[in-house]
N, C-alpha and C positions, 0 to 999 in steps of 0.2 A: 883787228881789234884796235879802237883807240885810244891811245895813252896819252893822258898829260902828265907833265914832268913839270914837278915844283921844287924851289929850291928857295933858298933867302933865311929860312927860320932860327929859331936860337936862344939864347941867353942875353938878354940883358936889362939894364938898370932902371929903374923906374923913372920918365924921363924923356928915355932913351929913343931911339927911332932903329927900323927893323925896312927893310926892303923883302918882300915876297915878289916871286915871279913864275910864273904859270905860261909852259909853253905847248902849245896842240898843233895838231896835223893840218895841215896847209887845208886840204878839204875842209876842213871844218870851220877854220876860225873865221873865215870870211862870211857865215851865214851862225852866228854862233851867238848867244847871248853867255856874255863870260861873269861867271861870279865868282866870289869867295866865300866862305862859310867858317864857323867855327864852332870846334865844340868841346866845353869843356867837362872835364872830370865829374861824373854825375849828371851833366844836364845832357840833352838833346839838341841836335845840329840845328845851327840857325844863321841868319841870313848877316852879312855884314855889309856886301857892296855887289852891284851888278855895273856891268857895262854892255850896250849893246852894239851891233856893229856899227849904227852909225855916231857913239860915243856917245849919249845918252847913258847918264849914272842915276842910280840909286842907291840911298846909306841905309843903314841903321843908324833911328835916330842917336842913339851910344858910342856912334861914331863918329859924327858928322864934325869936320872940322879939325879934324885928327889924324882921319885914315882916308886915302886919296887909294879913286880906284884909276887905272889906265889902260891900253893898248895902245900896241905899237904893232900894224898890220903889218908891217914888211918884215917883222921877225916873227908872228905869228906867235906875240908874246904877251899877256894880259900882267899886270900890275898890280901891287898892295904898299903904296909908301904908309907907313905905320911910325906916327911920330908921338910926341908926349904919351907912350906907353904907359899904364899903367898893369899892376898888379892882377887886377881881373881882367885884363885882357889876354890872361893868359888861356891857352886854349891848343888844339889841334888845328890848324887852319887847311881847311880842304878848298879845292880848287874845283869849279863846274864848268861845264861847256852845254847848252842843251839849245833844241831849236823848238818849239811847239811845230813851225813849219812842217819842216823836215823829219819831226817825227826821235829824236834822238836827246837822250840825258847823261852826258859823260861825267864821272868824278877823279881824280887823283887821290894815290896814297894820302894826302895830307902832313904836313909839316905841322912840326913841336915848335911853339911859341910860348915859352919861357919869362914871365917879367916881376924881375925879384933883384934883390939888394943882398 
């Protein structure tokens, strides 16, 4: 079964900046379109940043300029630098893996992002 494992999420300041990090099984991230997603309280999961393997990104426009998506193949680790937070960005942020190739749609538990004073 494949697990990704997120970590980075939290409390803070309006402002403030937040590092997310999303790591997946060596199989996979090499062939992997990696996003992140968010969802908050009431609403439905939505798209905030992809990266593909050859680094190719996509924002939400709500983000752009803000929230930087990356990999780093040698740790098989995909990125969320999340800077000038704001208060609705608060949310669950979940982590994907998926290939149309290959046939496969992974998600992680998802992390608590928190942005309040």
């Amino acid at each position: 079964q494949v697990r990704l494992v997120e970590s980075g999420g939290g409390l803070v300041q309006p402002g403030g900046s937040l590092r997310l990090s999303c790591a997946a099984p060596v199989s996979i991230f090499s062939t992997a379109v990696m996003g992140w997603y968010q969802q908050a309280p009431g609403k439905q999961r939505e798209l905030v940043a992809t990266i593909t393997s050859g680094s190719r990104t996509t924002y939400a426009d709500s983000v752009k300029g803000r929230l930087t998506i990356s990999r780093d193949n040698a740790k098989n680790t995909v990125y969320l630098q999340m800077n000038s937070l704001k208060p609705e960005d608060t949310a669950v942020y979940y982590c994907n893996a998926r290939s149309t190739l290959y046939g496969y749609d992974h998600w992680g538990p998802g992390t608590q992002v928190t942005v309040s004073s």
